[in-house]
Structure formats: C-alpha cells, structure tokens
C-alpha positions as CSV (number, residue, x, y, z in Angstrom):
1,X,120.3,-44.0,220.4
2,X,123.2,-46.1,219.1
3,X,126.4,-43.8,218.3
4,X,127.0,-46.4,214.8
5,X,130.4,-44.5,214.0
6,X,131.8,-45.5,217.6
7,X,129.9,-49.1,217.4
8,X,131.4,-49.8,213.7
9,X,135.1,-48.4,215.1
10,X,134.6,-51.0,218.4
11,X,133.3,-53.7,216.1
12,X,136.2,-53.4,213.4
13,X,138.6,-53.5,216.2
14,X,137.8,-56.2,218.2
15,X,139.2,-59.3,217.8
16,X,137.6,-62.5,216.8
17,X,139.0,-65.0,214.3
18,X,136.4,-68.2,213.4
19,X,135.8,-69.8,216.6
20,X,137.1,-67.6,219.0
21,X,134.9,-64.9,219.0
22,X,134.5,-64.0,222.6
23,X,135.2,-60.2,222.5
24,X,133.1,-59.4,220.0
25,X,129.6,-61.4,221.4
26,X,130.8,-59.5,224.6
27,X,130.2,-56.7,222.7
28,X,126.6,-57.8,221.0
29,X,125.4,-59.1,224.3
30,X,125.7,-55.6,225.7
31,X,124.3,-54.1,222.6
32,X,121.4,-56.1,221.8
33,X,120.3,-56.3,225.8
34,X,118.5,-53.3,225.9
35,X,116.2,-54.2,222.5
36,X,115.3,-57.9,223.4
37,X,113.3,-60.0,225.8
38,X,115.6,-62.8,225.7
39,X,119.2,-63.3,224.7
40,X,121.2,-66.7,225.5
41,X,124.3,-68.8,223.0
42,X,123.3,-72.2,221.4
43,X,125.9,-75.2,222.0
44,X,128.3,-73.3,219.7
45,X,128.5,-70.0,220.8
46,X,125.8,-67.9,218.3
47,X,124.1,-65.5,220.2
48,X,120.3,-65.4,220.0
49,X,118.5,-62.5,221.4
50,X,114.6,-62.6,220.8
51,X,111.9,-60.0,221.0
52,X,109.0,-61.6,221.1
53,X,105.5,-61.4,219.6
54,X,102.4,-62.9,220.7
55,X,102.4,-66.9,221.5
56,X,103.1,-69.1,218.6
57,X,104.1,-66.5,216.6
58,X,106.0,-67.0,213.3
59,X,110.0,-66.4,213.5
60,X,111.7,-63.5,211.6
61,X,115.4,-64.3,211.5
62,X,117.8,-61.4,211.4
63,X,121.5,-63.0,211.3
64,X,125.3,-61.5,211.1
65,X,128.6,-63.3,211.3
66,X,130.8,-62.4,214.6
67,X,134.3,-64.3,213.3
68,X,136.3,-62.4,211.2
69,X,139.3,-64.8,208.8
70,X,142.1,-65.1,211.2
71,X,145.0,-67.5,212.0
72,X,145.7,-70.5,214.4
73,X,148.9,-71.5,215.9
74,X,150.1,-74.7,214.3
75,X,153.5,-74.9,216.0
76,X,156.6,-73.2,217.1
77,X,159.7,-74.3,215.8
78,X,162.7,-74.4,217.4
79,X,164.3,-71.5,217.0
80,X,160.9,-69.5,218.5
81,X,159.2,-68.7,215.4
82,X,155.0,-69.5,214.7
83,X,154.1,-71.9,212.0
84,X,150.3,-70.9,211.3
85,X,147.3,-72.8,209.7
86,X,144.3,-70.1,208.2
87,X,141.5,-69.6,209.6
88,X,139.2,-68.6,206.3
89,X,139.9,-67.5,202.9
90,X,142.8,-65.7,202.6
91,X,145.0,-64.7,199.6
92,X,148.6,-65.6,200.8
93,X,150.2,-62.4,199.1
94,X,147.7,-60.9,201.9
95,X,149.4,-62.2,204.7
96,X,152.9,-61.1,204.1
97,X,153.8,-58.3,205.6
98,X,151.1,-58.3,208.2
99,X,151.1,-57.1,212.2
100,X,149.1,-60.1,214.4
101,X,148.0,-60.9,217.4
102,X,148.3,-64.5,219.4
103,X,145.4,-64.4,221.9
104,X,146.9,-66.4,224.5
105,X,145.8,-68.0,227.7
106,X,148.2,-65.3,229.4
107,X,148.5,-62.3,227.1
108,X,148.4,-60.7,223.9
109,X,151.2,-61.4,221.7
110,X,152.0,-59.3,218.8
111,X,153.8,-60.8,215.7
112,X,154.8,-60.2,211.8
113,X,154.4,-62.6,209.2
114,X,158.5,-62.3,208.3
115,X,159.8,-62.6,204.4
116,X,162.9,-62.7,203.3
117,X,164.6,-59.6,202.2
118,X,164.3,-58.6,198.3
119,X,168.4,-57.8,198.6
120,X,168.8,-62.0,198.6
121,X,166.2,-62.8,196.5
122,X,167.0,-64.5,193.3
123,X,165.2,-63.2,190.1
124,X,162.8,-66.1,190.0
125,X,162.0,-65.8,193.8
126,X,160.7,-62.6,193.3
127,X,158.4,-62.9,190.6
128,X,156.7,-65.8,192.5
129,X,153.9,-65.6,195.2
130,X,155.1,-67.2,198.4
131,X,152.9,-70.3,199.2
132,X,151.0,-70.1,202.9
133,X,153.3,-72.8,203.9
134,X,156.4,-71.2,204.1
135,X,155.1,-68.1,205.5
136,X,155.2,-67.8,209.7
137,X,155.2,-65.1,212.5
138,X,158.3,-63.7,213.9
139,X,157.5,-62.8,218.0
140,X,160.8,-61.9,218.8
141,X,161.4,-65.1,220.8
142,X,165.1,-66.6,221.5
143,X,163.4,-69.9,221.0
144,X,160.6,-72.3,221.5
145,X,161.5,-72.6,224.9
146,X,161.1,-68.8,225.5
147,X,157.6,-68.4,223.3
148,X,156.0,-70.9,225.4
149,X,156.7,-70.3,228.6
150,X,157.9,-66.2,228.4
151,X,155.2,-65.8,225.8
152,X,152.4,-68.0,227.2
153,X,152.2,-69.2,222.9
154,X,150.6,-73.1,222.3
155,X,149.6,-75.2,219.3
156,X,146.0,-73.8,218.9
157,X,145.9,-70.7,220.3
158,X,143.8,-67.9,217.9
159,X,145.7,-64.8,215.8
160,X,144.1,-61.8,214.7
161,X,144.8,-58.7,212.5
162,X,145.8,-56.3,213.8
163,X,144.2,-53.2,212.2
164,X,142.6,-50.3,213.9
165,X,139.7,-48.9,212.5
166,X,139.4,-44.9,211.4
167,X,137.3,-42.2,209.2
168,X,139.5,-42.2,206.1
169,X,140.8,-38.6,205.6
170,X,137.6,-36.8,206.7
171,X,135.1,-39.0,204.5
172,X,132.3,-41.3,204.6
173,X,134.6,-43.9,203.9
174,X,135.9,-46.0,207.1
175,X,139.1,-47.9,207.0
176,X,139.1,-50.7,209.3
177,X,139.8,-54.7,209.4
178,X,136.7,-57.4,209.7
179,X,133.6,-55.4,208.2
180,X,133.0,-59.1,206.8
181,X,130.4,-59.0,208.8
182,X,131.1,-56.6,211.7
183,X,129.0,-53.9,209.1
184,X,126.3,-56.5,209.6
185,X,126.4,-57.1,212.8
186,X,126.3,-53.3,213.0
187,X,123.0,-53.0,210.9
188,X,121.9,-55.9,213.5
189,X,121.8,-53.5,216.6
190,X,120.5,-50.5,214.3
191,X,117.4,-52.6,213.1
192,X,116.7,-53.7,216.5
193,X,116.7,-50.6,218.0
194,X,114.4,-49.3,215.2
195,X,111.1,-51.2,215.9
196,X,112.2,-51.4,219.6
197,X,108.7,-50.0,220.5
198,X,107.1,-51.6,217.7
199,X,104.3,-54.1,218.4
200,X,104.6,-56.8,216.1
201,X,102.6,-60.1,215.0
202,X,106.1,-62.0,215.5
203,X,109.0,-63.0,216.9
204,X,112.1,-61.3,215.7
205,X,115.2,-63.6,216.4
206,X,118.4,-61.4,216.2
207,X,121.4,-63.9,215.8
208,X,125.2,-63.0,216.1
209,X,126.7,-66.6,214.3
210,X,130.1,-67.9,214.9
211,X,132.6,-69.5,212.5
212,X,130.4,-68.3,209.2
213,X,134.3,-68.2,206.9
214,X,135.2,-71.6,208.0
215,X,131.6,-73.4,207.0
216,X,128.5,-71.4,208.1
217,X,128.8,-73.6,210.9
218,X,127.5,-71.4,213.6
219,X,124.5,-70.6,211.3
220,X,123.7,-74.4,210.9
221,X,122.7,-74.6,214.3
222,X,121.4,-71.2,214.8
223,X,118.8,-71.9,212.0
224,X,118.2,-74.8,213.9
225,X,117.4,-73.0,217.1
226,X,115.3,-70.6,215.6
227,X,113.5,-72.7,213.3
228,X,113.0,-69.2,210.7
229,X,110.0,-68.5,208.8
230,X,111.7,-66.1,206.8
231,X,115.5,-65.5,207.3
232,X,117.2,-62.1,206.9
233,X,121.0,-62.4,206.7
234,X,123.0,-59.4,206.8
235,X,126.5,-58.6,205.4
236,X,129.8,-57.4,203.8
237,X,129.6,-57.0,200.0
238,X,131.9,-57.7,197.6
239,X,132.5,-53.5,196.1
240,X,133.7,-54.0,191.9
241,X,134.3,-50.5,192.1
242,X,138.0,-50.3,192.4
243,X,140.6,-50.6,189.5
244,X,141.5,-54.2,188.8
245,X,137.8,-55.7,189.3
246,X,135.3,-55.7,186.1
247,X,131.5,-55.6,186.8
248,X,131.3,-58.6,186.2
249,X,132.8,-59.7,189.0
250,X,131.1,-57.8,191.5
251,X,128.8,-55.0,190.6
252,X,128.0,-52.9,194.2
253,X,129.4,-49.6,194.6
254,X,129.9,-47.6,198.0
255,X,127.9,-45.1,198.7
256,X,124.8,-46.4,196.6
257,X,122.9,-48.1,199.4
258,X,122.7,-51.8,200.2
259,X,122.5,-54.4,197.8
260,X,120.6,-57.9,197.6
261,X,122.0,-61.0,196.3
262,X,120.7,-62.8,193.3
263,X,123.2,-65.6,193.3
264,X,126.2,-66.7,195.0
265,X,127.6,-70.0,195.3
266,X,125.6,-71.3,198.3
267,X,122.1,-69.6,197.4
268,X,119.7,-68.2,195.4
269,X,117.2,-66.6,197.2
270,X,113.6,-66.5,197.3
271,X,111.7,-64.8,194.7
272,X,109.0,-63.5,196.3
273,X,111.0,-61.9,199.0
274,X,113.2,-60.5,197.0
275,X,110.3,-58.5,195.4
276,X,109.6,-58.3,198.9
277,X,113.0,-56.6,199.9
278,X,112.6,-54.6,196.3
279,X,109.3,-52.9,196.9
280,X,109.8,-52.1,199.9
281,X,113.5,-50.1,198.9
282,X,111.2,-48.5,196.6
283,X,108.7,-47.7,198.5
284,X,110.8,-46.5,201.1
285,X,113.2,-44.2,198.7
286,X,116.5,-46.4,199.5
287,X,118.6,-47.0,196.6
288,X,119.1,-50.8,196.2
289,X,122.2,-51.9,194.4
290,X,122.0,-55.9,193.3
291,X,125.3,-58.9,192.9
292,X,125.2,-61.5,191.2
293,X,128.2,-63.6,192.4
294,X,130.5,-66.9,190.9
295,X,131.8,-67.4,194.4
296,X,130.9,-66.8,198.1
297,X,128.6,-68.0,200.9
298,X,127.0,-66.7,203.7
299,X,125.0,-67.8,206.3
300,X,121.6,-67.4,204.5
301,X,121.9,-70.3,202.8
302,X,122.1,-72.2,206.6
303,X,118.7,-70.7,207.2
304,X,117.3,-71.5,203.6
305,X,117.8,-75.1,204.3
306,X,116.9,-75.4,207.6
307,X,114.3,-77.8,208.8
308,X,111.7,-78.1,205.7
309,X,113.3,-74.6,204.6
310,X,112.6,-70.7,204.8
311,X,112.3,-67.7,202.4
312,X,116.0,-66.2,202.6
313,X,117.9,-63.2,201.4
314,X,121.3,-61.6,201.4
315,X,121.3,-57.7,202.2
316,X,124.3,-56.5,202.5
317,X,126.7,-53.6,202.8
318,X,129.6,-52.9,199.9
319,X,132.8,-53.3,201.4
320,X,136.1,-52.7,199.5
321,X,138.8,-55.5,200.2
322,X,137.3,-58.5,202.0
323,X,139.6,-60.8,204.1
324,X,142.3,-58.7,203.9
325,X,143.5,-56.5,207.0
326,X,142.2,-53.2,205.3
327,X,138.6,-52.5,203.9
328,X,136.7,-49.5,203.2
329,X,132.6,-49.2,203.7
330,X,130.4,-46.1,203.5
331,X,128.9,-45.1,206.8
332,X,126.0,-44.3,204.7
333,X,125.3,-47.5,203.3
334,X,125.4,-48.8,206.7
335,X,122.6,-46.6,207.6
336,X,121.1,-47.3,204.8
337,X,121.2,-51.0,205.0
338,X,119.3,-50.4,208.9
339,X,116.6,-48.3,207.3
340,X,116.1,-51.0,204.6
341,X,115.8,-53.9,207.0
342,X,113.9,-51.7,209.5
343,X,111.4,-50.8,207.0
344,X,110.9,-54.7,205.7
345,X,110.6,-56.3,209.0
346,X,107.9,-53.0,210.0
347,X,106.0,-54.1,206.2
348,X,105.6,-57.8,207.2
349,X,103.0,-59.0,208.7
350,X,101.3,-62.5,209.1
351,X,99.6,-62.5,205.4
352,X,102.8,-61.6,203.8
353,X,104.8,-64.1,205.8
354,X,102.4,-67.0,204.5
355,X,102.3,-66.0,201.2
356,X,106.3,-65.6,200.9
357,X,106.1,-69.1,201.8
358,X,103.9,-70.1,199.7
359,X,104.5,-71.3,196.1
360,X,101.1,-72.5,195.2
C-alpha cells in the first residue's frame, strides 16, 4: 500500500517547471508500474499507463498535471546576473524574494530573485509592485563569463522553487510548493491502486500531462492518444477560505472533501456526470464541496473537446495559495478525493458510460 504522506512530500519536492518535467514522471513511472498493463509517453512527454479491460473496451480517462509554474533562463547579463521569462501564471509580488533553482546541463544552481533594499527606496518606489521585467536572479557569479562556464547557466535552461514540503506544526495541513497538481497526481496513484484487482468492463487510462500552466498542451495530445469516453481530471483547488478571498471568489474549504467544478473559464462540465460524480459522493458518505470559478483552466477541458468530445469533470483537492512557492492542502481531502474517484470509476459500468454520453 502507497505511504500518500511520503508520496505527497516526494511529489511537492520534486522539481518540474512546464516542460521540463523529468523528475517528477520518473517518479509516476515508478509509481503507477505496479497498477498498470501498459505505461509509455506520447510525442510530448505525458505519461499514459493503461489497465486494460476486455477488447474494444470503452476508455475511462484519469488525468493530473506533472509541471508545476516555474521560470526559464532568458539571459545573463554581464555582470553574471539571470534575466528570467515565467513559465505560468505568476503574481510578480510572488517572485520577489524567492530561493530557485537553474536545472542545468551540469548541476543545480541555486539563486534569489534580488530587490533593491527598502533603505534606498524612494517613497513612490515602495508603494509600487515591481514589474516581472525588472526582477532577476542573483547566483553569486563574478560575471557572465563565470555563470556559464563555472556555473554550467544558458539561455533556456528551466528554474524551480525551491520549497521543501512538511506536516505544518503537527496537523493535517501540509506546507509544500507544486500541489497544483502534484495533490492530483497523488489521488492518481491512490485510485489506481484502489481497483488494482478489480475486473472491469474498460480500459482505465491513467495520464500524468505535461505543460498543463502554459496551455493544456500536454493534455491536447494525451486526449488524443487516449481518445476518452469519459474524462476524469484531477486537481489543485482554488481554497476561499483564508482572509482576503470572499466566497465568491472561490468557495472550497480544507478539510471538507473534494470538490467538483461547475464552471471555470475553459469548461463547464457534463451534467449527467456531474450527477454522476454527486450520487455517488452521496452514496458513498464523502462530503463534496463545489466551485464555481471566473478564471482558471485545467486539462479537462483538452479531454471535453477531444475528437467528437467526451463527458468531463473537474475533482479536485482545496489547496491554499496556488502558484506561489507555499500552499497548504488537507491530507484528508486527499484521501478523500481517492475514495471519491475510486468509488465512481468502481460504479461505472458500460450502461452508464452510454448513457452519460448520451443526450437524447
């Protein structure tokens, strides 16, 4: 059985910006091995492992981002210090401040997004919210000469947070960087080890996506590849249950279960399977929290529109402080979220599938 504490804390702390997400499918292969009959990459990188059903059977999509939002060298200047361009949606008052790591082609580097001091700061200056462009990464280097060839840094090369993942003070609550979506792809391994042994009437297509915060791109051709009957995508939440965000904003709460979305900006999901995904939270005793969102996207929507489309829902865990290099999730909603899907991919079978996709 999975230790999901340890598999969360290895999750959060690998790193894996948008396109560069080698250490953490590393880490999926060698989970998901033991629960599949197949496991290979598309042409982009997403990792598909399948467990299969009888011939011809339908395709039950389970998918989970592996990138995290992360950084990319743009160039050194000359005096040694690392112009960057985002990789994702970051808020630049979130970057300041910040420990990061340059995964070069020779070592780890470790960096600090550098500010000026308050002490020089004119009155206007520090009232204002300093724009992405004039932020960069100090690696100690004596120049550009001695970050490229001392430090191994080029134009291109990835940088991640650097966080390291914890229990916060005893609690349910873990601390940790990337849970958008490492807390999905750690609901991934827990569903697949559920019905391990269970003999199903279809295929169940567990895909780790790549580069979900720079365009869903890895779940475009995933969805493609798997050609989904219904599409499960698993995720971060957006918590509202912090000072400074209203409900309506975002209405999860940690430590109330998973939650569904009814809306975001790139989907609304199906109707019938989210009655589906209701029913069986009901029937199963899981609390089920729901968002409705202005923003956001997530690699559902990839799966909704893929070929002549698929039944498709967002279940996801809350998370406190998305693409920032601290957030906070509820263990418990994590094994919440596992029991949830568990339970809905054990319920289906191929009646239910048709008639989810069926709006006759």
């Amino acid at each position: 059985m999975i230790n999901l504490e340890s598999l969360l804390l290895e999750l959060s702390n690998a790193p894996g910006p948008s396109g560069f997400e080698n250490p953490v499918r590393e880490i999926m292969k060698r989970e998901l091995s033991p629960f599949v009959d197949s496991l290979d990459t598309d042409g982009m990188g997403s990792l598909i492992g399948i467990k299969n059903g009888p011939s011809s059977s339908p395709n039950i999509m389970l998918s989970a981002h592996m990138d995290e939002v992360g950084l990319l060298v743009r160039y050194i200047t000359d005096e040694g210090f690392i112009k960057f361009q985002n990789l994702g949606g970051w808020l630049d008052q979130a970057i300041i401040g910040q420990r990061w790591q340059i995964l070069t082609s020779k070592r780890t580097v470790l960096g600090i997004t550098g500010i000026k001091t308050p002490h020089v700061m004119s009155t206007d200056e520090r009232g204002k919210v300093f724009k992405g462009e004039n932020l960069f990464l100090d690696v100690g280097a004596q120049n550009k000469e001695d970050a490229e060839n001392r430090l191994g840094i080029k134009p291109g090369d990835p940088i991640a947070p650097v966080s390291y993942a914890t229990r916060l003070n005893d609690s349910e609550f873990i601390l940790g960087k990337a849970w958008d979506d490492r807390a999905g792809l750690a609901v991934l391994v827990g569903v697949m080890e559920s019905v391990k042994d269970s003999d199903l009437p279809f295929n169940i297509c567990a895909v780790a996506t790549v580069q979900e915060e720079i365009g869903l791109r890895g779940a475009h051709t995933s969805s493609y590849a798997v050609n989904p009957d219904i599409g499960l995508n698993l995720e971060s939440g957006v918590a509202g249950d912090y000072p400074s965000i209203s409900q309506y904003e975002a209405q999860e709460k940690l430590g109330n279960g998973p939650a569904i979305f009814l809306h975001d900006s790139s989907m609304l999901p199906n109707l019938k399977l989210r009655d589906f995904v209701i029913d069986t939270a009901k029937d199963s005793d899981i609390n089920l929290q729901f968002n409705v969102l202005s923003g956001y996207g997530q690699d559902g929507a990839e799966m909704q529109k893929s070929f002549e489309g698929a039944p498709a829902i967002n279940i996801t865990v809350p998370t406190r402080y998305l693409h920032s290099h601290n957030s906070i999730i509820n263990i418990k909603d994590v094994e919440k979220a596992i029991d949830l899907v568990g339970q809905c991919i054990l319920q289906l079978n191929l009646e239910k599938i048709k008639n989810l996709k069926n709006f006759d």
